[in-house]
C-alpha positions in Angstrom: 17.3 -67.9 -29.7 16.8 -64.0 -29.2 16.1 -63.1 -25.5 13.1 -61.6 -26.6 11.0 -65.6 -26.6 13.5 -66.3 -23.7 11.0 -68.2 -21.4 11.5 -69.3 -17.7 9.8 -73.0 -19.0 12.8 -73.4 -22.0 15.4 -72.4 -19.4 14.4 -75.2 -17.2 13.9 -77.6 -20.1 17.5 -76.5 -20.6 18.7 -76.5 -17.4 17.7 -80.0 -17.1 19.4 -81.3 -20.3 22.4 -79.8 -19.3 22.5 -81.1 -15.6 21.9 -84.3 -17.1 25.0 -84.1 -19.7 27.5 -82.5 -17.1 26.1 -83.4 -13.9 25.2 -81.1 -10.8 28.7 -80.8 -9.7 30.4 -79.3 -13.3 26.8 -77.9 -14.7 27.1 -73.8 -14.7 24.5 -71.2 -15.6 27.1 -70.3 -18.3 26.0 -73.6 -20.2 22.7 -73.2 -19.7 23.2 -69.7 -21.0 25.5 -71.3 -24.4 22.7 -74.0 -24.9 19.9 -71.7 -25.4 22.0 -69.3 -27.9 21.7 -66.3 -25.0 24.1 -64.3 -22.9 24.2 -65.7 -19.4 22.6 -62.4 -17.8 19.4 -63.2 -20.3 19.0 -66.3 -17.8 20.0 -64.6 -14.5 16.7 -62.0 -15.7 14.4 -65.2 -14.7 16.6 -66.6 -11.9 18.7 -64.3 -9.5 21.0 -67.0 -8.4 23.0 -70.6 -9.8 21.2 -71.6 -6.5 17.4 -70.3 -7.6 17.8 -72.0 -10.9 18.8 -75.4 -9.3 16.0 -74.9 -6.9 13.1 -74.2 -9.3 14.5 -77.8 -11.4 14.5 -79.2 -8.5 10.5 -77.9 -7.6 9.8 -78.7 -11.4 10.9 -82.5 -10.9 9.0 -82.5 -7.6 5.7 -81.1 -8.9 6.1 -83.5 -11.7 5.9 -86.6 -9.0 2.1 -85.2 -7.5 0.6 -85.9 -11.2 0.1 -89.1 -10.7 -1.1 -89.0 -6.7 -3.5 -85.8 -6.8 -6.4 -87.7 -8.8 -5.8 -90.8 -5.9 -6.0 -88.0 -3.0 -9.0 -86.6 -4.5 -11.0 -90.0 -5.1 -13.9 -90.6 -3.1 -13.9 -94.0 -2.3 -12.3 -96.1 0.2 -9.8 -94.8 2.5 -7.6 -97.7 3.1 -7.4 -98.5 -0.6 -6.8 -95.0 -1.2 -4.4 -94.5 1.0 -2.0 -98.2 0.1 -2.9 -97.3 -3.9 -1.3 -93.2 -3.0 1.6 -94.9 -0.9 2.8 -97.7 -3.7 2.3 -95.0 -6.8 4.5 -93.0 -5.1 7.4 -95.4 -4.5 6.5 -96.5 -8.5 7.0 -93.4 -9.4 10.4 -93.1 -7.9 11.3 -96.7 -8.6 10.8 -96.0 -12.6 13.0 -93.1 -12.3 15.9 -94.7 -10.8 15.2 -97.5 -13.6 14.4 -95.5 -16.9 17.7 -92.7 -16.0 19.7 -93.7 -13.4 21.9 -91.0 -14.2 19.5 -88.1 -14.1 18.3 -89.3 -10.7 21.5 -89.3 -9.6 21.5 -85.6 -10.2 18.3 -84.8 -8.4 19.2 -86.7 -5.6 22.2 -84.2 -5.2 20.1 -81.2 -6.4 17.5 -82.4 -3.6 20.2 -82.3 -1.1 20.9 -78.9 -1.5 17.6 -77.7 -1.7 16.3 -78.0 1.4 13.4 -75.7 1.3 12.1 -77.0 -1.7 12.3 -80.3 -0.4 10.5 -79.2 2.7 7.4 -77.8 0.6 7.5 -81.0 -1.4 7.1 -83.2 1.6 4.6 -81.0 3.5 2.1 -81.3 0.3 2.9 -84.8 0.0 1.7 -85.0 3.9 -1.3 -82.9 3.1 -2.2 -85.6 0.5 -2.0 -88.4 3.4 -3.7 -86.3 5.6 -6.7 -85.2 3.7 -6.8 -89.2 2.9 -6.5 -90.4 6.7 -9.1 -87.8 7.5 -11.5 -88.8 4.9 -11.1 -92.4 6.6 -12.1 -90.8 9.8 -15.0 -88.9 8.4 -16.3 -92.5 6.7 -15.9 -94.4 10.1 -13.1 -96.6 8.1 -10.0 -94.8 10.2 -9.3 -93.8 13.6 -6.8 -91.1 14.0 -7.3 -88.1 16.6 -4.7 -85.7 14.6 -5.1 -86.6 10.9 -1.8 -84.6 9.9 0.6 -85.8 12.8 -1.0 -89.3 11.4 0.3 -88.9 7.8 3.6 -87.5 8.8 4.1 -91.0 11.2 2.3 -92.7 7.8 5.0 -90.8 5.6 7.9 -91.4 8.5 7.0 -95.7 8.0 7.2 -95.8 4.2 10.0 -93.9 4.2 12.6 -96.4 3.0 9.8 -97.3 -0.4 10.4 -93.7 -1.4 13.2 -91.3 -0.3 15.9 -91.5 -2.8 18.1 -91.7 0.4 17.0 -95.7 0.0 17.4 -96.1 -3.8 20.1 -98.7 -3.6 18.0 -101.1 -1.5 14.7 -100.8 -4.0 16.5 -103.8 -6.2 16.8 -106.0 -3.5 14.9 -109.2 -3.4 11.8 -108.9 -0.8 10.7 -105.2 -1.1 7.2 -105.7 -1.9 6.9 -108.0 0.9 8.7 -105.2 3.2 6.6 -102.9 1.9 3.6 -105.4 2.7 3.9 -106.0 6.2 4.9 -101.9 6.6 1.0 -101.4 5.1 -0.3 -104.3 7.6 1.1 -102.4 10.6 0.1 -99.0 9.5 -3.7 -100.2 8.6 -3.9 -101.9 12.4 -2.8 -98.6 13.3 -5.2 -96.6 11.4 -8.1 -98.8 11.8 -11.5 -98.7 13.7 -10.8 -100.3 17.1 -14.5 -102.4 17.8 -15.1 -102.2 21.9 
């Protein structure tokens, strides 16, 4: 490939394909470089650092995960239907890629580990999602919540063992959807319309 159609998509097509055959701790610009047919300064032209490239895989496979939960977030109806349906599409989402490549998810939890700010952004939209939910609830009389976003990020805080990779190991185990159940049970009392 001539560095001339070099793109900043194909080198984190690449990028990922190589992380995934040589794993974060061994994976080097270098062989990002080699796989691509271009000297390794072609790919430092679109990312400054080892650390900026790992980053913006990272941010790719985190933008990948709002796909699915934009269209919920920007539904109109219900609230609390919205808001369970967002919540368990997101753990599915997570759940199907510790399932369908265990060993690439491996490699993003580690990736996620070091990139911090990424992480940060990826979990503050994620909380914008909730809260533009919780506050739609409160605008429709269906929720009570005085602080919509300190809401979602207590919403967010709950559910946290259905999708932080930090939990993968326990998403196999026998009872989940019942744990995850009586975790949308308690968060709905919470949320709902208290009648005097």
């Amino acid at each position: 490939m001539g560095d001339d159609i070099l793109t900043t998509e194909k080198i984190l097509v690449t990028a990922e394909e190589v992380l995934r055959r040589y794993g974060p701790a061994k994976a080097t610009v270098l062989d990002v470089a080699r796989a691509l047919g271009v000297s390794h300064g072609s790919v430092y032209r679109h990312f400054p650092s080892k650390a900026a490239l790992r980053d913006a895989v990272t941010k790719r496979w985190l933008d990948r995960i709002m796909v699915p939960l934009t269209p919920i977030m920007e539904e109109t109806g219900p609230a609390p239907e919205r808001l369970k349906r967002w919540l368990q599409t997101l753990a599915k989402y997570k759940h199907s890629k510790v399932l369908d490549d265990p060993e690439l998810f491996a490699t993003y939890s580690v990736l996620t580990e070091e990139a911090r700010e990424v992480v940060k952004e990826h979990v503050a939209h994620l909380a914008e999602q909730v809260t533009k939910i919780i506050a739609d609830g409160v605008a429709n009389g269906e929720f009570e919540a005085t602080n919509p976003a300190a809401t979602a990020q207590t919403v967010l805080y709950a559910t946290v063992r259905f999708h932080s990779p930090v939990h993968a190991q326990e998403w196999s185990e026998p009872g989940q959807e019942e744990a995850f159940e009586n975790v949308w049970n308690l968060i709905l009392c919470g949320l709902n319309v208290r009648k005097s």
